[in-house]
N, C-alpha and C positions, 0 to 999 in steps of 0.2 A: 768680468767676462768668464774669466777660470771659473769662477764658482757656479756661475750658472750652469756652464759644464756639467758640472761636478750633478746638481739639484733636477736637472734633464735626466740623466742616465743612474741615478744612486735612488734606490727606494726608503729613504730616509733622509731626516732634517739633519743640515750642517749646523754643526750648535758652535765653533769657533773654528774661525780660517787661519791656519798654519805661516810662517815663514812662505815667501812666495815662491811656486814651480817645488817644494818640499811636499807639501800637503795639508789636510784639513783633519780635525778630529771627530769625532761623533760620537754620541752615545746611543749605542747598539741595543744593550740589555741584555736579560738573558731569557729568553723563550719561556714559558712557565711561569717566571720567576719575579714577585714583583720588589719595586725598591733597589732592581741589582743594579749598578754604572759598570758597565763595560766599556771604555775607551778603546776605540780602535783608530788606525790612522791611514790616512785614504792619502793614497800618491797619486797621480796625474802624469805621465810619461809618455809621448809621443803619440798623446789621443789613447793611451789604455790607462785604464781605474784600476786599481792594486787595494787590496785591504789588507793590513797585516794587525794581527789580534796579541797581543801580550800574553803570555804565561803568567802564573801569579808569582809573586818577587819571594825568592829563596826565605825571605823573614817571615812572611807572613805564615812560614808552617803549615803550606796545603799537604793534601794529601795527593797532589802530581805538579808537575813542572816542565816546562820545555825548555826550559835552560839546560845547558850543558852539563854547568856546577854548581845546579840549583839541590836546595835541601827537600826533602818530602818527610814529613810526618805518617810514620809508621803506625798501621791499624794495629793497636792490640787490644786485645776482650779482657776480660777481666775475668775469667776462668777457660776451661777449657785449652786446646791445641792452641790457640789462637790469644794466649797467655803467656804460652812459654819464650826466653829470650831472644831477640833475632841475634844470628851468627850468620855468618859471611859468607861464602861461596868457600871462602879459603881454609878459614876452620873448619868448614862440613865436612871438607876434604881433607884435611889431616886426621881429623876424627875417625870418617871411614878405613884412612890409612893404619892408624894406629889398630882398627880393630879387624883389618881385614887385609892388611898389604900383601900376604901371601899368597891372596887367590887372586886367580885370572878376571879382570876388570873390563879387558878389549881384546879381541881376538877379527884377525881381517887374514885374509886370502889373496896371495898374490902366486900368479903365474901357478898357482896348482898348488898351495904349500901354505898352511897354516901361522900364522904368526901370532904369540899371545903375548899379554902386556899384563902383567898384575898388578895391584893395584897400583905399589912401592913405586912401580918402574915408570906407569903413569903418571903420575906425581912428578917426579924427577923428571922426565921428559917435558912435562910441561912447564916447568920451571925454566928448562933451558928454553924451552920456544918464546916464553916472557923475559927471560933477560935480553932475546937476539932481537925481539918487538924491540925490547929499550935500547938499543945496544943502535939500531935502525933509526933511531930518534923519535918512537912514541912515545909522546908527553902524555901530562895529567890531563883526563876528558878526551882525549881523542878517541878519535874511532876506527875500529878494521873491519875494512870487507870481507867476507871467506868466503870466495866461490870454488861451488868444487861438491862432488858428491858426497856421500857419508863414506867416512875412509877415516884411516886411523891419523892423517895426517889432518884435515877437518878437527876431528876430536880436539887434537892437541893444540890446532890453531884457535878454538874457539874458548877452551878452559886459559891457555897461556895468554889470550888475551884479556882474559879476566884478571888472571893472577899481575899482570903488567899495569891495571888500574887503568 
């Protein structure tokens, strides 16, 4: 009876039925594309149909993921920009440091009065807003919200949270 549910309301064939009141699987495909198997798996939950669709599994070396700490395979060319080594967010930024820490990097305005940050002091700041993220108990993969307008405190939350992994 579930299934038939399922074959009334789903615009595709149930090609094997799930664990019962779990779900059923189906092959989707992929739009254009012929030959692809897309499995996706269909829930049933107090009379609503759920579809949820896999991301492709960290090995198989896509070039995207919705896994959390899933791996992706980096596009490099074989000449040109698009050749040269990827580096980190973290080493960009030391790199910039090393060749620029003594000029102004961020500059904000509070209550009438100018406030500036160069590079050096950027860096360093951010550092400290990523040890107080880990320090707070953000693990490895997580994630932070940062609401809030562009401001120097933004800034720091958003690079310290890079540097925090």
């Amino acid at each position: 009876m579930e299934q038939n549910l399922l074959n009334k309301r789903a615009p595709f064939d149930v090609v094997s039925q799930g664990p019962p009141a779990i779900g059923w699987e189906t092959d989707l495909g992929e739009p254009g594309k012929e030959g692809v198997l897309l499995l996706a798996t269909i829930v049933e939950q107090d009379g609503i149909l759920a579809c949820s669709l896999p991301g492709p599994a960290p090995s198989t070396g896509g070039l995207w993921t919705t896994k959390r700490d899933g791996e992706v395979k980096l596009r490099m060319d074989e000449s040109g920009i698009g050749s040269e080594t990827p580096i980190t967010i973290h080493d960009l930024f030391l790199t910039t440091v090393e060749k620029y820490g003594h000029l102004p990097a961020l500059a904000s305005k509070k209550q009438g009065r100018w406030s500036k940050l160069t590079f050096r002091q950027y860096y360093e700041e951010c550092r400290k807003t990523a040890k107080s993220f880990l320090k707070l108990g953000l693990g490895r993969f997580n994630s932070v919200c940062i609401l809030g307008f562009n401001s120097l405190e933004w800034f720091l939350a958003d690079v310290g949270a890079i540097f925090a992994g």
